[in-house]
C-alpha angles and dihedrals in degrees: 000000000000125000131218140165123180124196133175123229088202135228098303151342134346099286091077099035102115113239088236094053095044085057101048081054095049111024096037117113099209136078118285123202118192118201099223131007089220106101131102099229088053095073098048085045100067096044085068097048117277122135131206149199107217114205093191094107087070093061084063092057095063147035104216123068087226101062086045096060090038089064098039086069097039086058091051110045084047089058090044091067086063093056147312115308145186120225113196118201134186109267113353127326102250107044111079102342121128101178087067087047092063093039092054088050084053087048094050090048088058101244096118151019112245130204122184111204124195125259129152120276111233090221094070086059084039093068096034094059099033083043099226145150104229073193086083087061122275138197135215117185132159112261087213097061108031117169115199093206097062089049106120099185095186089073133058109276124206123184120191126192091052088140106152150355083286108053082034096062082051106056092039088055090055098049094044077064088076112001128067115265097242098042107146112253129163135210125232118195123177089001103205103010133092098266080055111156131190123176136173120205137152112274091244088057098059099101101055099047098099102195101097129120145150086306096043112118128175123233120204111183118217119276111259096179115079081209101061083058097059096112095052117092098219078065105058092036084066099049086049086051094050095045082062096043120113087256091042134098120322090218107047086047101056094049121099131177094275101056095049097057090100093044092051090055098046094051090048085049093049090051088065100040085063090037078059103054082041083235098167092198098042090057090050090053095044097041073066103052087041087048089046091066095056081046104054082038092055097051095048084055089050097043090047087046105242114096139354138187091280082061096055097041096052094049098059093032081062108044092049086055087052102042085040099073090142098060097025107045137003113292120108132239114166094171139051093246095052091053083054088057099045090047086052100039081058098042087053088054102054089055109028102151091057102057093095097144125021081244094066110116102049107119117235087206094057115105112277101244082044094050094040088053087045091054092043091052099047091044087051093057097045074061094259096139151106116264094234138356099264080074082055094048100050086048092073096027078062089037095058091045094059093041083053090050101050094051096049085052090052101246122184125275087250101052093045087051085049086047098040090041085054084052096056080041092062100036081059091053088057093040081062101049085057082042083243114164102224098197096056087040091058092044100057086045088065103039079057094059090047091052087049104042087050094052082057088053103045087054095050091048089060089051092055084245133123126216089251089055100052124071127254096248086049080057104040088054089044084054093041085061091039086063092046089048087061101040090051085047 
């Protein structure tokens, strides 16, 4: 069985170097490997005696730091089946120190024996020198691979690993992300020794400040300004909160979600509206307002005690894992029209005993144009369809006949709505063979004869005249150069 024994050379120089670890290092018979050459007590080490083995050679191999820390252990648990070693690694061997992580899953998995030797942790240094509380909440995270998701800025944030220009740009890039470029860090380099370094700069200046090393952390104090926070979700779930609160808005009190329902449809129908004119910063406006419905829906479910954001999140966090087998797991869709079966085939499965009809599914509460296009569609895949879309075509050409003849014979208001709704049901019908969607189509239709009948308006305003004093064929010219204006746009 293989043999290990690693041991930490701590955050600095020799001062803080333990007497049982310094003997291990010069007194030990076995090999020892060290991860990196680049630490202070390695140099006076070896002038009393002490000899290594130096991996660095392996970082120059590769250009991730993952491939890097993949072959350091394959070198060491093959040299392990020649006899016992001793690996030597920067702080202490647990705090921030990937290569041990890998060696303890080898060691779960029963490959290896595994000792863990003392050594100092470079965070203990950290909050002397930078004189904080990591009471208040602290952070460590590896600068080479930052995630901006798992950044929590209302606490103190410390990032390790940040050894050079390369893995700092990084790690700056990351944090601008969410943090203003000129946010106040500060680097800390040999915490605790001697060579110990402490320098406060500007974020946007972290890459060109050249002294980092193999003891250079990074130190990001915790964000004062609410509005600094404004990216961050927790944020706006508590403004939403406090709008809500008994000392809150009036307004936003007094909604519930019924109330709401209005509000939710004309902000998604501003969003595309904005989606429509490609107006970047309109859609970002709009994807908020649309965002600040579920929102204000979600806290109403949380202050009656029912249901809260979490809720919602993990729901459809959920279901897209579920209805997502072919990323998620391991069924295959290689089309757009497998990953519709498998969505459906799971759908089905969540609510069996509801899939009564190959239409169920389709909201009542949709908008018409939208469900009609949803129950065409359905039907046409259960194969109730036309072959073709002449058979479309003569449908409304029927549809509009018999909505002609019942109003020549006088029918009732009520029969000529039933034959000119089967004519829009028709027209959808035909809006589905093109893969039209008739809803949008009827919205931007709309959103046209707006932008018409306002630049009428518009002319007749510079001539002191309103639309009910001009004549149609005024009009009608005035809208004829309304259609050229947005053809020439």
């Amino acid at each position: 069985m293989r043999n290990i024994k690693v041991i930490g050379l701590g955050a600095g120089d020799m001062e803080q170097l333990p007497l049982g670890v310094y003997r291990s290092l010069i007194n030990n018979k076995n090999k020892i490997y060290v991860r990196t050459k680049d630490h202070p007590v390695l140099t006076v080490l070896e002038q009393e005696g002490g000899n290594f083995i130096y991996m660095d050679y392996i970082y120059e191999k590769h250009d991730q730091f993952e491939a890097v820390y993949n072959e350091i252990v394959a070198v060491l648990m093959k040299e392990a089946e020649q006899e016992d070693i001793v690996y030597a690694v920067p702080g202490h061997p647990l705090v921030a120190e990937k290569t041990v992580q890998l060696l303890i899953e080898r060691s779960e998995e029963g490959e290896v024996n595994l000792e863990i030797g003392g050594g100092q942790s470079f965070l203990d240094s950290i909050f002397q020198a930078l004189k904080i509380d990591p009471i208040d909440g602290f952070q460590l995270l590896d600068g080479t691979d930052l995630r901006k998701d798992e950044l929590q800025f209302t606490q103190h944030l410390i990032i390790g690993q940040v050894y050079d220009a390369f893995s700092a740009s990084e790690v700056k890039l990351t944090l601008m992300e969410k943090l203003p470029y000129d946010y106040p860090v500060t680097i800390v380099t040999a915490a605790g020794s001697k060579q110990e370094q402490i320098t406060k700069i500007e974020l946007h200046e972290l890459d060109r400040e050249m002294e980092l090393n193999n003891l250079t952390s990074l130190y990001v104090p915790p964000v004062q300004e609410e509005s600094v926070l404004y990216k961050q979700f927790s944020s706006l779930r508590k403004i939403i909160a406090a709008l809500r609160a008994p000392d809150g808005c009036p307004w936003d009190r007094e909604q519930t979600h019924e109330s709401l329902r209005k509000h939710l449809i004309e902000e998604a129908y501003e969003l595309i509206e904005a989606i429509n004119e490609d107006d970047i910063d309109n859609i970002i406006e709009e994807l908020g307002d649309v965002l600040l419905q579920v929102m204000l829906h979600s806290q109403i479910g949380e202050d009656e005690g029912y249901f809260s954001i979490d809720d919602v999140i993990e729901g459809i966090a959920a279901k897209m894992v579920r209805r997502h087998p072919h990323v998620f797991g391991k069924a295959k869709a290689e089309t757009v029209e497998d990953v519709l079966d498998t969505w459906q085939q799971a759908k089905n499965a969540e609510k069996p005993e509801k899939q009564a009809s190959v239409l169920d599914g389709v909201l009542n509460s949709s908008a018409n144009l939208t469900r009609a296009y949803d129950l065409q569609k359905k039907a046409a895949k259960a194969g109730f369809d036309w072959p073709d879309v002449s058979g479309a075509w003569e449908k409304v050409k029927e549809e509009i006949s018999e909505f002609r003849e019942e109003v020549e014979n006088g029918a009732s208001p009520e029969k000529m709505e039933k034959e000119f709704g089967d004519i829009l049901f028709s027209f959808v019908n035909v809006a589905r063979y093109y893969k039209i969607d008739p809803e949008l189509a009827i919205f931007s239709t709309n959103q046209k004869f707006i932008s018409r009948f306002q630049y009428i308006e518009a002319k007749l305003k510079d001539m002191g005249k309103e639309v009910q004093e001009v004549p149609l064929e005024t009009l009608d010219r005035y809208w004829e150069e309304a259609k050229q204006f947005d053809k020439d746009r």
